[in-house]
MIBA-517100 format. One record per residue: x, y, z of N, C-alpha, C in turn; residue number from 0; residue in three letters. Coordinates in steps of 0.2 Angstrom, whole numbers, plus 5000, padded with zeros to 4 digits. Each point is the difference from the previous one (the first is absolute). Layout:
n_X:n_Y:n_Z:ca_X:ca_Y:ca_Z:c_X:c_Y:c_Z:pos:code
X:Y:Z:X:Y:Z:X:Y:Z:NUM:ALA .
...
***
This chain:
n_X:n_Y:n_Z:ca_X:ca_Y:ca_Z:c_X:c_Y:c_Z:pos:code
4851:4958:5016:5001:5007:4998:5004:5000:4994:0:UNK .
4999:5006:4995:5002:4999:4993:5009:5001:5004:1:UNK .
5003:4997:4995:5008:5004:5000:5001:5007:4995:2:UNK .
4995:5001:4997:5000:5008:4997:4994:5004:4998:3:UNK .
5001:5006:5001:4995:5005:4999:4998:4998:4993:4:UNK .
4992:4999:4998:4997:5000:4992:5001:5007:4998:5:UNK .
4999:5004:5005:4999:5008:4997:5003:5002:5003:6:UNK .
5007:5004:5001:5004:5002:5002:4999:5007:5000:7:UNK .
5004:5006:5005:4999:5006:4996:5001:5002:4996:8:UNK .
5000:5007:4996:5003:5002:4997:5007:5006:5001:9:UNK .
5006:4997:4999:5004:5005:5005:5000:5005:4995:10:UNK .
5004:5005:5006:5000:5006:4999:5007:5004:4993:11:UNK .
5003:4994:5002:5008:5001:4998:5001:4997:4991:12:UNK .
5001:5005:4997:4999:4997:4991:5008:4997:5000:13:UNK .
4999:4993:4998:5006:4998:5000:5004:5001:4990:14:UNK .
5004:4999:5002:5007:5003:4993:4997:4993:4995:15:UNK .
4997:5004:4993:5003:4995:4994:5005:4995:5002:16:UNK .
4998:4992:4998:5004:4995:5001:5000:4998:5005:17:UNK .
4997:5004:5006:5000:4995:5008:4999:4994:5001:18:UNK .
5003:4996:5003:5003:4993:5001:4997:4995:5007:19:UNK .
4995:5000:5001:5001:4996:5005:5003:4993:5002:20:UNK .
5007:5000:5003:5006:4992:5000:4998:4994:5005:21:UNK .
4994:5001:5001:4998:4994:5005:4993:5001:5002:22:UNK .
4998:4992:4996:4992:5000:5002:5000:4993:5000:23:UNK .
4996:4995:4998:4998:4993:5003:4992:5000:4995:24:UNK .
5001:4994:4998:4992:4998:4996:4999:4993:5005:25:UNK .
4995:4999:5002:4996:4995:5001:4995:4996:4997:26:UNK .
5001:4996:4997:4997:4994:4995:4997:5004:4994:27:UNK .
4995:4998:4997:4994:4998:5002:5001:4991:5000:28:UNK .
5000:4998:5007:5000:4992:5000:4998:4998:4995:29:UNK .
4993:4999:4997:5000:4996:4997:5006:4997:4993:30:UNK .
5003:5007:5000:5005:4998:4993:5007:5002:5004:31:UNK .
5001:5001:5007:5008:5000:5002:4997:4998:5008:32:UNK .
5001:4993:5001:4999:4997:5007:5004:5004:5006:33:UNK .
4998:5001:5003:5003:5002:5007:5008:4995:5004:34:UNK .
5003:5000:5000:5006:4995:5002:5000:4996:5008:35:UNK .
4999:4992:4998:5001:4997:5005:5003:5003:5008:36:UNK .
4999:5000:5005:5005:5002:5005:5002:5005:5001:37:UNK .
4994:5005:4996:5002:5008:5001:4997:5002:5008:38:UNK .
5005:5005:5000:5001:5003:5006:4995:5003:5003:39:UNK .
4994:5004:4994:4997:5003:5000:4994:4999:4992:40:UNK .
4993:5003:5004:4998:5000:4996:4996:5007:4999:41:UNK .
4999:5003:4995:4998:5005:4999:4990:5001:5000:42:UNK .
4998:5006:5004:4994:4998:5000:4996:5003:4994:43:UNK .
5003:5000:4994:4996:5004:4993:5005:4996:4996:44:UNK .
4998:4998:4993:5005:5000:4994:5001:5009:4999:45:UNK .
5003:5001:4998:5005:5005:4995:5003:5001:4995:46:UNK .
4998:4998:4994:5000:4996:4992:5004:5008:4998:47:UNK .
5002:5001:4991:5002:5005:4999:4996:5003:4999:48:UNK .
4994:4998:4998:4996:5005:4998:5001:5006:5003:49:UNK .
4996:4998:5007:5001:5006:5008:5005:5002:4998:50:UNK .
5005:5000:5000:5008:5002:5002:4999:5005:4995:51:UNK .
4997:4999:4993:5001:5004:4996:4995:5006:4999:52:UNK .
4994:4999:5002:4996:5005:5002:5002:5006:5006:53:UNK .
5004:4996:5004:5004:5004:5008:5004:5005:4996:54:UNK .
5004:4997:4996:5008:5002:4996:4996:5006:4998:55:UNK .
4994:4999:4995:4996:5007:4997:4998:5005:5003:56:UNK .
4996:5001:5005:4998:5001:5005:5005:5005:5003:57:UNK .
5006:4998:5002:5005:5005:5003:5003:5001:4998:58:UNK .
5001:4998:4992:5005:5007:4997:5008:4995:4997:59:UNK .
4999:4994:5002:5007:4996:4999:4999:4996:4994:60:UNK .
5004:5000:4994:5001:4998:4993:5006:4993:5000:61:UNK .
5003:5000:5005:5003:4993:5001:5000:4997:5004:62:UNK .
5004:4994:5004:4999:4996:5002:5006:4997:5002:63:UNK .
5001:4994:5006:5004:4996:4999:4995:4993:5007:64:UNK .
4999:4997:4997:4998:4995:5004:5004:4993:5004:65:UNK .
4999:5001:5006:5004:4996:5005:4997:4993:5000:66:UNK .
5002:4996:4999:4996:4993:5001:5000:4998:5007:67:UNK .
4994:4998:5003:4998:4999:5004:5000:4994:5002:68:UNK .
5001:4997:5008:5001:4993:5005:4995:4999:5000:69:UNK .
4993:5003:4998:4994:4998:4998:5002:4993:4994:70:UNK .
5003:5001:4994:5000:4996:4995:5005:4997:5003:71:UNK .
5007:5002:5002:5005:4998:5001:5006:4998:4994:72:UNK .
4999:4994:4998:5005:5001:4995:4998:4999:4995:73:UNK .
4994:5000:4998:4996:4999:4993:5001:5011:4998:74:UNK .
5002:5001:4996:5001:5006:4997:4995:5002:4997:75:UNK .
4996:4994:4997:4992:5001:4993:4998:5006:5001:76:UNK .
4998:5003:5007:4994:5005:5001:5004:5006:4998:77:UNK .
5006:5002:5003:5002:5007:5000:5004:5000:4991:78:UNK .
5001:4994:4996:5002:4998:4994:4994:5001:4997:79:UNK .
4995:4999:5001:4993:5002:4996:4997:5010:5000:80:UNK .
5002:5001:5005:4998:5007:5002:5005:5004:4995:81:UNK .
5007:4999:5000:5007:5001:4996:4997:4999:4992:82:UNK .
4997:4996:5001:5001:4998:4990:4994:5005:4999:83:UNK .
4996:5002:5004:4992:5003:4998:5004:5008:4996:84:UNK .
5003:5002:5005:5006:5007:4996:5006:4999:5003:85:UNK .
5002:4998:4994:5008:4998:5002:5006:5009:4999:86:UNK .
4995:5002:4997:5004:5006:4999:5001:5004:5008:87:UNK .
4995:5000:5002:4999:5003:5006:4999:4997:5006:88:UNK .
5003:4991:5000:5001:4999:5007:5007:4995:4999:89:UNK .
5001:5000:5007:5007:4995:4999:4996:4996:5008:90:UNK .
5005:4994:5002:4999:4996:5006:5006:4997:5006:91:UNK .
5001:5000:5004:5005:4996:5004:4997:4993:5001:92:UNK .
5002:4996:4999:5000:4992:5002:5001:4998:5006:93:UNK .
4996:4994:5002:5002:4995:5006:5004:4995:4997:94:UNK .
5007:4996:5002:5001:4996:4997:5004:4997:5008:95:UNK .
5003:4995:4996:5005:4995:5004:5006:5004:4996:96:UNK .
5006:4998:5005:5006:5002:4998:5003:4993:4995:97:UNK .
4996:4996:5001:5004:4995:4996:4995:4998:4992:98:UNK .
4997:5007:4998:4995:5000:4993:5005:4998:4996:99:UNK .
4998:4996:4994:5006:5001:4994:4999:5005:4996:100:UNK .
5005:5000:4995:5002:5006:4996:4996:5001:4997:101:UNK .
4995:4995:4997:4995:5000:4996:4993:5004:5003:102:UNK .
5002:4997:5003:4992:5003:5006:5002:5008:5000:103:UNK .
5004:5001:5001:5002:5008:5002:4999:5003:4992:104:UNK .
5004:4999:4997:4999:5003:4993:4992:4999:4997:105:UNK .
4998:4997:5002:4990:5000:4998:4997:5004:5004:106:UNK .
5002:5001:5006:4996:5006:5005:5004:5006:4999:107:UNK .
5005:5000:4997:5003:5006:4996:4998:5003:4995:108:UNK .
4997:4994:4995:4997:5002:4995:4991:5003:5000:109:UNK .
4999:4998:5004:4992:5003:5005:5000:5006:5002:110:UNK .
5006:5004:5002:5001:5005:5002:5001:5002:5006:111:UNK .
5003:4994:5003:5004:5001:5008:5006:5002:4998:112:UNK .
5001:5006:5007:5007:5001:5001:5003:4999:5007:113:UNK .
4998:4997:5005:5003:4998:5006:4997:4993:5004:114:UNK .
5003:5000:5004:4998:4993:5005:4997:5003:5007:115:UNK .
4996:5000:5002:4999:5001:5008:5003:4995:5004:116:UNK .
5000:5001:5007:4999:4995:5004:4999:5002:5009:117:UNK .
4998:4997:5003:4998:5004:5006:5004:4995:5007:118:UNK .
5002:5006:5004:5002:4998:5008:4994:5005:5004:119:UNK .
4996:4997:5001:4995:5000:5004:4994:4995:5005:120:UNK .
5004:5002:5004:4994:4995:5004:4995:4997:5000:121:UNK .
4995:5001:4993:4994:4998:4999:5000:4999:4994:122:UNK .
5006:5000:4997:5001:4997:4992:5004:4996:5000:123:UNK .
5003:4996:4997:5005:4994:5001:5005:5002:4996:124:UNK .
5006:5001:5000:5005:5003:4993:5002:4995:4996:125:UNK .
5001:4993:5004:5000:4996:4995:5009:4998:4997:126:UNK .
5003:5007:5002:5007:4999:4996:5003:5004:5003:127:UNK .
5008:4995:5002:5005:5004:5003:5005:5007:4998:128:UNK .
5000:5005:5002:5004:5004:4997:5005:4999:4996:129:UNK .
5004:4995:5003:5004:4997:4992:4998:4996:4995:130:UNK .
4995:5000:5002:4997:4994:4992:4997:5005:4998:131:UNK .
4998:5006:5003:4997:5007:4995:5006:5004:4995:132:UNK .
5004:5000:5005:5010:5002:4998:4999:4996:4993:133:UNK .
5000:4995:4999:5002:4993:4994:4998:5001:4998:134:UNK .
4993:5002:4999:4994:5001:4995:5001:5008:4998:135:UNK .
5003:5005:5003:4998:5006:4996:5006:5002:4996:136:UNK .
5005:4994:5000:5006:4999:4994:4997:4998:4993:137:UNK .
4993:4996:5001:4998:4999:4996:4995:5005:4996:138:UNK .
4997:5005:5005:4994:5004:5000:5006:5004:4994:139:UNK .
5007:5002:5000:5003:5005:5000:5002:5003:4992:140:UNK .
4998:4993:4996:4999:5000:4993:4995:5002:4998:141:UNK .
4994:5000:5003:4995:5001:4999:4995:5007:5001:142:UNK .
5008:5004:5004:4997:5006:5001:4994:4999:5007:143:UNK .
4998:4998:5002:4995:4998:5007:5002:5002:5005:144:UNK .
4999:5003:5005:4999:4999:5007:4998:4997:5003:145:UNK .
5005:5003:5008:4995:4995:5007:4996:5004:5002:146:UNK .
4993:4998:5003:4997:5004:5005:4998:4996:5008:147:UNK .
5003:5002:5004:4999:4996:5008:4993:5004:5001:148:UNK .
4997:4998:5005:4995:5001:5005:5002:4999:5006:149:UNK .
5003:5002:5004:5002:4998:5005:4999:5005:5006:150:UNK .
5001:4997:5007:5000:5002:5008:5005:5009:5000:151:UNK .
4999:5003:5003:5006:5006:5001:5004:4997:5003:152:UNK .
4999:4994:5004:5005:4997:5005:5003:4999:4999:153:UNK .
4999:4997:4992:5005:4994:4995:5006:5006:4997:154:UNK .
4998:5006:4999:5005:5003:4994:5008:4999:5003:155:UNK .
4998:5003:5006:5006:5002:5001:5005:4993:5000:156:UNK .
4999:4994:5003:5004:4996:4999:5000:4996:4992:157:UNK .
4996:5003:4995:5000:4998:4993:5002:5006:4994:158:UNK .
5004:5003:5006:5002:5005:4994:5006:4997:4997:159:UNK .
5007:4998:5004:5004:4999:4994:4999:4993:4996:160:UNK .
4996:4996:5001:4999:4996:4992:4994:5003:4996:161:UNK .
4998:5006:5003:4997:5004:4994:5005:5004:4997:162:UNK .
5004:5003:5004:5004:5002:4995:5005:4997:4996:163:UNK .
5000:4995:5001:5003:4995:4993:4998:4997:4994:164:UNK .
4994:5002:5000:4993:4998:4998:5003:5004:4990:165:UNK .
5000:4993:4996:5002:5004:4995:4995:5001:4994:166:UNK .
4994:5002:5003:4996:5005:4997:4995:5005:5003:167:UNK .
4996:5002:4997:4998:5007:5005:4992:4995:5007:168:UNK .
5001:5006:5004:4996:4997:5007:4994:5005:5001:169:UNK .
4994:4999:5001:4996:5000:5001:4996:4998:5007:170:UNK .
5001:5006:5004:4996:4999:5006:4994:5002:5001:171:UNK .
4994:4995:5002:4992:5003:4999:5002:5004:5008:172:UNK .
4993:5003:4998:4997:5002:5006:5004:5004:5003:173:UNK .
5006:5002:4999:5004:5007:5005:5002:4994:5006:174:UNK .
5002:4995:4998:5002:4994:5004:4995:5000:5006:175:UNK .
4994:5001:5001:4995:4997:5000:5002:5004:5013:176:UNK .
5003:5004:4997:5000:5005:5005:4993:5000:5004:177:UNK .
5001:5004:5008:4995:5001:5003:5002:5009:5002:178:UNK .
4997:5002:4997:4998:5006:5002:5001:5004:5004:179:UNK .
4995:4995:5006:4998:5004:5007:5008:5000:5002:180:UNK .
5006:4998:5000:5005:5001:5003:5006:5005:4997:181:UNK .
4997:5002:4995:5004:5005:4999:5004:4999:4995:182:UNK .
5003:5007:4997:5006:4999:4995:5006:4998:5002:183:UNK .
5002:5001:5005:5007:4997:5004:5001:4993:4999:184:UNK .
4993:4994:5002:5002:4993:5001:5003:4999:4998:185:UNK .
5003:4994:5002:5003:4996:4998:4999:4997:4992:186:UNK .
4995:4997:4999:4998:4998:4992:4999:5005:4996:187:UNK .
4998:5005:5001:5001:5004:4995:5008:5005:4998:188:UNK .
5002:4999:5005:5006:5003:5002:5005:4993:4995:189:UNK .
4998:4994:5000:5002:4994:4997:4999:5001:4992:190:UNK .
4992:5004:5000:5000:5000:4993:5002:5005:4995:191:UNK .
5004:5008:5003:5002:5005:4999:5008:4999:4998:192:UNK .
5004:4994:5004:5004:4999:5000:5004:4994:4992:193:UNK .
4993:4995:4998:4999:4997:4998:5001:5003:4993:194:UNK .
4993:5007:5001:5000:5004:4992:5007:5002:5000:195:UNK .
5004:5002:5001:5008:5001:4999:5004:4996:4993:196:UNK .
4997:4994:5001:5001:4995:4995:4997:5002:4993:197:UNK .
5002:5001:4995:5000:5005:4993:4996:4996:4995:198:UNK .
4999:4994:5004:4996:4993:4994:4993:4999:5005:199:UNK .
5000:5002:5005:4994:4999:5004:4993:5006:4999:200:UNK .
4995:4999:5000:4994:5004:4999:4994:4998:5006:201:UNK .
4999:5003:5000:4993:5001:5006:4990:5002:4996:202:UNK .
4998:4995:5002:4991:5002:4998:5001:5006:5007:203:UNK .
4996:5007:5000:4996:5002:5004:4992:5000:5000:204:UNK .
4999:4992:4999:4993:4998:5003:5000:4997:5007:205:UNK .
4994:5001:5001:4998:4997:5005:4998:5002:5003:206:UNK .
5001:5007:5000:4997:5005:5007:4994:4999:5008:207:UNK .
4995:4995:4996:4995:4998:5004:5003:4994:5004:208:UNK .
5005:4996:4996:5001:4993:5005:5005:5004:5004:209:UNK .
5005:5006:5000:5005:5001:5005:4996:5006:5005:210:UNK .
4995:5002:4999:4998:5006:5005:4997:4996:5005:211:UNK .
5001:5002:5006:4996:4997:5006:4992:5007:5000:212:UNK .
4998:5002:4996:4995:5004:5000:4995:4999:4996:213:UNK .
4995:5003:4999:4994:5000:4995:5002:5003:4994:214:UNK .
4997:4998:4996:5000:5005:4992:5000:5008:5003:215:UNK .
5005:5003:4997:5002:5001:4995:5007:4997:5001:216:UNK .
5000:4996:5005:5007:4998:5002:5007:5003:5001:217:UNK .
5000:5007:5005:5004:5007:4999:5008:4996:5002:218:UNK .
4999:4996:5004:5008:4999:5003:5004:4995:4995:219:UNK .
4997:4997:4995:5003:4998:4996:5003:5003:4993:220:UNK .
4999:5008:4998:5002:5004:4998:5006:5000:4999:221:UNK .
5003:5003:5006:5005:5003:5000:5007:4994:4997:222:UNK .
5000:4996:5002:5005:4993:5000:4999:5001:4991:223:UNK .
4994:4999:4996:5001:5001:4993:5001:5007:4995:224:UNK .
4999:5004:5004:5004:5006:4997:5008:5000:5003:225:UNK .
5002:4998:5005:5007:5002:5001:5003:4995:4995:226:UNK .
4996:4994:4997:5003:4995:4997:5002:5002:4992:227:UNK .
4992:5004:4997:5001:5004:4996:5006:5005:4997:228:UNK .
5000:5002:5007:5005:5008:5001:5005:4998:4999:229:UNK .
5003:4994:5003:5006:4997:4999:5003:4996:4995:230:UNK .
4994:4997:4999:5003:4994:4994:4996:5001:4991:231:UNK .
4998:5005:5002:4995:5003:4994:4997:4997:4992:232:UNK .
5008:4996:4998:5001:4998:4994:5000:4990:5002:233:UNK .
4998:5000:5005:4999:4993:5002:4995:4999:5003:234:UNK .
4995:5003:5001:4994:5000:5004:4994:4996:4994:235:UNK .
4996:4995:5002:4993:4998:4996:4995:5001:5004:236:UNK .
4992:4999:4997:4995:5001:5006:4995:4996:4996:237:UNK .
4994:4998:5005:4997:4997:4997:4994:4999:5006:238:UNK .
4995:4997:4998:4993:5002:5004:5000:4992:5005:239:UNK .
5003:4995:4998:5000:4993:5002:4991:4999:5000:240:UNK .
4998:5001:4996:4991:4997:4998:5000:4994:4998:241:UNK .
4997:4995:5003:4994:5002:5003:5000:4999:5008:242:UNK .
5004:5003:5002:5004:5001:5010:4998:4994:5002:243:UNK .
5003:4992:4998:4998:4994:5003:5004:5002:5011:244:UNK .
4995:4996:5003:5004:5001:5008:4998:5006:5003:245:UNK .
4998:5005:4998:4997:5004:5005:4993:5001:5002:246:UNK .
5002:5002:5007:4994:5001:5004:4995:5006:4998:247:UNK .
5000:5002:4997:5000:5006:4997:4999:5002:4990:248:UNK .
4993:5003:4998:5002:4998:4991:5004:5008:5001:249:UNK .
5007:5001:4998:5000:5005:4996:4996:5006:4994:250:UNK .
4998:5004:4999:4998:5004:4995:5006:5001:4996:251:UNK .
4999:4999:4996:5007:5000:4993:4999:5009:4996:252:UNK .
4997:5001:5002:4999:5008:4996:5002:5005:5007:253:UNK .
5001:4998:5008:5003:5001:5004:5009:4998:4999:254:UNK .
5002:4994:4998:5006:4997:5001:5003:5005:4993:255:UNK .
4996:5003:4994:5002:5003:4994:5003:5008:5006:256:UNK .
4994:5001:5003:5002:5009:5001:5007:4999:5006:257:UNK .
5001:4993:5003:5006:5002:5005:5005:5005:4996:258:UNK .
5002:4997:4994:5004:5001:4995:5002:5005:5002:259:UNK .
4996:5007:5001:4999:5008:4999:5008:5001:5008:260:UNK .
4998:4994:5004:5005:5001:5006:5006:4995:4998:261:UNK .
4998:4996:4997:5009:4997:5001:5004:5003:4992:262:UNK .
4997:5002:4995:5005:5002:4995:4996:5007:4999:263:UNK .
5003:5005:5005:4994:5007:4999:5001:5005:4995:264:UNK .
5005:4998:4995:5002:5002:4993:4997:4997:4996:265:UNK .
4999:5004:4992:4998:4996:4995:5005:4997:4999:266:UNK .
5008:5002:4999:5004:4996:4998:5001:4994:5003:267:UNK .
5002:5000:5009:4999:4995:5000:4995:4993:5000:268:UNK .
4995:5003:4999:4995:4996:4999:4999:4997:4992:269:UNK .
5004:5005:4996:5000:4996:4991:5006:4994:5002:270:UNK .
5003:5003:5004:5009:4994:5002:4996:4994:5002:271:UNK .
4994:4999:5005:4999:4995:5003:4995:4997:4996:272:UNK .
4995:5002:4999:4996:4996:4995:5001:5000:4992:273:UNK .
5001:5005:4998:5003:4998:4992:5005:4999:4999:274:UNK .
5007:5005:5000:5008:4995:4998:5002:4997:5003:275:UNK .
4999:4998:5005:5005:4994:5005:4994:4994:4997:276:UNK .
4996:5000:4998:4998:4993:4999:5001:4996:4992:277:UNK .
4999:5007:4998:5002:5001:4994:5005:4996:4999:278:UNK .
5008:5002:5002:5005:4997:4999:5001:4997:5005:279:UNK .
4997:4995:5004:5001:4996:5003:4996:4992:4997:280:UNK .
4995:5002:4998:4995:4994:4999:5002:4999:4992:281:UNK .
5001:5006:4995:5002:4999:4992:4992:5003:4997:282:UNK .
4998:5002:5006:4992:5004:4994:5007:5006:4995:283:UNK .
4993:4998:4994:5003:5004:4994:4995:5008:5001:284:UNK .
***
C-alpha cells in the first residue's frame, strides 16, 4: 500500500499567502540517500522532494519545514538536500545524538536546521536520556534551535517539569499524540493543556488521523485542536505529516488541508497558525 495519495483532492479551503506546512518527512530516493541500518520501519514508497513539492503546490502551501525521518535516522543528507533545493522557503528539524559536536551542529545550522527531534515512543527508540537532551539544548541555545519530542500522552505528564527547564523553546508533534475517542477531559490531554502553560512550550495541531479512533474526516479529533488553537493561539504550528508513514489508512492531504476550516475557524487565526507563527518561529524572511 502507497503511504500517500499521488492525486489527492482538491480542498475546498484557500489557504492564506505564505502557508507553512511544519512537518512532513522525504523518503530517499535510495539510490542517492540509503535507508538506515536497523530501522524500525520501512516505508512502502520513496517520497523524494520532488512529490513533496508538487503536494506543497497543489494545496496552496509556499513553505515548509521538513522533519528528518527514523527512516534515515541520523544521516540528515535527504531532508539537507530537499532544504538546499529552496532554502528561502524551507527550513528542517534534525535527528542527532546529544553528544554531536559543535561543529556538526553549526554545519546543519548552516543547511538550514533549526531544531532537534527526538522520540518516546514505543515503536521508535529515543535513543537519549532527558538529561542528556537537558545538556544538549544548552547548547542548541546559541544557536537559536529548538527541541521537538514525539512522545506517549502518557509520558507528558510525568515529563513536564524537565520540560519546563528546558532552556530553549519545545515543540510537541502531534497534539502529544493524544487519543480522541476518550475525550477532552483525559488525562493526557489534560497533561498537555497543563504543559501549554509553560510560555517556551509550543504544540503541532497535526495529526488529526493518527489521534481519531474514526474514519476520515476524522471528526473527534477536531475538537482537542481547536481548543489548542483557541488557547494557545500564538503558539500553535500545523503540518500535514506526509507522506503518513504507519498508518493503516493513506490520508487525503486536500481532506487534512480543509480540517483547518474546524480547528482555526477564523481567517485570523488561521494567518497566526500557518503564516506568523512559523514565520517567527522557524526565521522565514
Amino acid at each position: 500500500m502507497p503511504s500517500f495519495m499521488a492525486n489527492p483532492s482538491q480542498p475546498k479551503l484557500k489557504l492564506p499567502k505564505g502557508a507553512c506546512d511544519c512537518h512532513f518527512h522525504v523518503f530517499g530516493p535510495q539510490a542517492r540517500f540509503a535507508y538506515a541500518a536497523g530501522r524500525s520501519y520501512t516505508p512502502p514508497a520513496e517520497a523524494p522532494k520532488e512529490a513533496l513539492f508538487r503536494l506543497h503546490a497543489h494545496l496552496g502551501i509556499e513553505r515548509g519545514v521538513v522533519v528528518q525521518s527514523a527512516v534515515h535516522a541520523l544521516d540528515n543528507s535527504a531532508s539537507a538536500d530537499l532544504i538546499a533545493a529552496r532554502p528561502r522557503e524551507y527550513r528542517g528539524v534534525a535527528l542527532i545524538q546529544p553528544s554531536i559536536p559543535d561543529g556538526d551542529l553549526k554545519e546543519l545550522d548552516r543547511q538550514g536546521f533549526r531544531g532537534a527531534r527526538f522520540h518516546f515512543m514505543k515503536h521508535l527508540a529515543s535513543g537519549a536520556t532527558m538529561d542528556e537532551i537537558l545538556a544538549l539544548a544548552k547548547r542548541l541555545a546559541p544557536l537559536g534551535w529548538h527541541l521537538q519530542l514525539h512522545m506517549e500522552s502518557a509520558l507528558i505528564g510525568e515529563m513536564t517539569g524537565a520540560l519546563g527547564r528546558a532552556p530553549v523553546p519545545v515543540v510537541v508533534d502531534h497534539m502529544g499524540r493524544i487519543d480522541a475517542s476518550l475525550g477532552l477531559e483525559h488525562k493526557g490531554f489534560l497533561d498537555l493543556l497543563a504543559l501549554m502553560e509553560k510560555p517556551h512550550v509550543w504544540v503541532k495541531v497535526s495529526g488529526a488521523e493518527r489521534a481519531s479512533r474514526k474514519e476520515s474526516p476524522w471528526p473527534d479529533a477536531v475538537p482537542f485542536a481547536r481548543k489548542l488553537v483557541a488557547e494557545y493561539g500564538d503558539r500553535v504550528l500545523w503540518g500535514t505529516d506526509w507522506p503518513h508513514p504507519n498508518l493503516k489508512a493513506v490520508p487525503d492531504d486536500g481532506v487534512l488541508v480543509d480540517l483547518l476550516s474546524g480547528i482555526a475557524p477564523s481567517e485570523a487565526q488561521r494567518k497566526s497558525l500557518l503564516v506568523d507563527n512559523p514565520q517567527r518561529f522557524y526565521g522565514f524572511q
